[in-house]
C-alpha positions as CSV (number, residue, x, y, z in Angstrom):
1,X,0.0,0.0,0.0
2,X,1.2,3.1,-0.9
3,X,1.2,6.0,2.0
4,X,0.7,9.4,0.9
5,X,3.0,12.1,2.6
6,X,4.5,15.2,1.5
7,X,7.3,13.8,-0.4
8,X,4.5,12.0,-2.6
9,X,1.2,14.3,-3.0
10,X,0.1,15.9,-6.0
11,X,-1.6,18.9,-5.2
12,X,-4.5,19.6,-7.6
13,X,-4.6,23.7,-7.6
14,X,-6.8,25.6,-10.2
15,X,-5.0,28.6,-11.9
16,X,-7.2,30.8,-9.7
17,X,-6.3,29.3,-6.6
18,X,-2.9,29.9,-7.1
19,X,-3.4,33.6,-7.9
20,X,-4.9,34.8,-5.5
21,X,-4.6,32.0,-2.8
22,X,-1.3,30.2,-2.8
23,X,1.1,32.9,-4.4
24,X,0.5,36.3,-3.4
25,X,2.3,36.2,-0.3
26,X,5.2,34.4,-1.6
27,X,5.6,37.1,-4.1
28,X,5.4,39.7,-1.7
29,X,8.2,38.0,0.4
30,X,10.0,37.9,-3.0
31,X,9.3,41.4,-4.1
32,X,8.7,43.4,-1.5
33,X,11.0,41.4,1.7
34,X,14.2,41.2,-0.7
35,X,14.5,37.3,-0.4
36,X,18.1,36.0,-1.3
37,X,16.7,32.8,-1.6
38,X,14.0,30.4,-2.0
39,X,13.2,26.5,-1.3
40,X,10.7,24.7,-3.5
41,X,8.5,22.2,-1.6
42,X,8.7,18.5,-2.0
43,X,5.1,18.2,-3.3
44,X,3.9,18.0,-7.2
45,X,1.8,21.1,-7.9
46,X,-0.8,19.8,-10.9
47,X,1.1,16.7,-11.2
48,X,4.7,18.4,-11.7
49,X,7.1,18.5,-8.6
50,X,7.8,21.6,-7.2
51,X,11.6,21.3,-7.8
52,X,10.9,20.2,-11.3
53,X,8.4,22.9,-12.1
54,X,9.4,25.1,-14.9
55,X,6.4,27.3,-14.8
56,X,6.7,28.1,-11.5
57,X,10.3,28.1,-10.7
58,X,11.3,30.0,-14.7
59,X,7.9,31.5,-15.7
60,X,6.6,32.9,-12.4
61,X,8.9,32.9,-9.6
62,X,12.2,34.2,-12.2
63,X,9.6,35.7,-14.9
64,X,6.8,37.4,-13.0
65,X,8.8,38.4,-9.9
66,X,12.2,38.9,-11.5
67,X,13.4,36.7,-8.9
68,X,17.3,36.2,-9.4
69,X,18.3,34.6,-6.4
70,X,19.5,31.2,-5.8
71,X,16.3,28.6,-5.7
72,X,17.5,25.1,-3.6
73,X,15.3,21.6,-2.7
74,X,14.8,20.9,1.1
75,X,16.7,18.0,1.7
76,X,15.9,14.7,-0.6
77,X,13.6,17.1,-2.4
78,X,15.8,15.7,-5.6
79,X,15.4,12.3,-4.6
80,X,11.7,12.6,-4.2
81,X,11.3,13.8,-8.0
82,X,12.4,10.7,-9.0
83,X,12.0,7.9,-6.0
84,X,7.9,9.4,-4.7
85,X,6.6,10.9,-7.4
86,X,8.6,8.8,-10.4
87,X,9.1,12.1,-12.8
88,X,11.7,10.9,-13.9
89,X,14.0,7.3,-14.5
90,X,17.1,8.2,-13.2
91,X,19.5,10.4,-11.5
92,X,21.0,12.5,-14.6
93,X,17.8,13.4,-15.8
94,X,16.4,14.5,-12.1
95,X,19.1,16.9,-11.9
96,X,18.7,17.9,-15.3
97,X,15.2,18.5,-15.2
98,X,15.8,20.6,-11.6
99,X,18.6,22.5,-13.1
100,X,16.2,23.3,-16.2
101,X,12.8,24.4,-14.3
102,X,15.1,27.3,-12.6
């Protein structure tokens, strides 16, 4: 039996939601609090891990709030793209796809 955990849960979060729920005060802490830096979470957001997630680490996070800071995984957050939530089929293409969401 599989147990779902954080390392393993795909949040399901309408473009809506996200807007005016989920991001606003992450962009403010961006934006307006001078963050140096930023951890993406271990979950999948709309079945894409966090870590992994080019439209929100590239499009919004270093598009929309001209974010240019370092991003880093909580630890295992790496691991987790490819051992919970199988994104991917092995290690070189984890950390590729990480590198290449931002």
């Amino acid at each position: 039996q599989h147990r779902i955990s954080r390392h393993n849960i795909n949040t399901k979060i309408s473009m809506y939601d996200m807007a005016t729920t989920y991001l606003p005060a992450f962009a403010k802490t961006v934006q307006e609090g001078g963050a140096a830096g930023i951890m993406c979470s271990f979950n999948r957001i709309n079945g894409v891990p966090s870590c992994a997630n080019e439209w929100l680490l590239k499009q919004v996070v270093r598009g929309q709030w001209n974010f240019s800071g370092y991003i880093t995984s909580d630890t295992g957050g790496l691991d987790d793209i490819q051992l919970q939530h199988h994104y991917t089929s092995d290690w070189n293409s984890t950390v590729a796809v990480a590198i290449q969401a931002g």
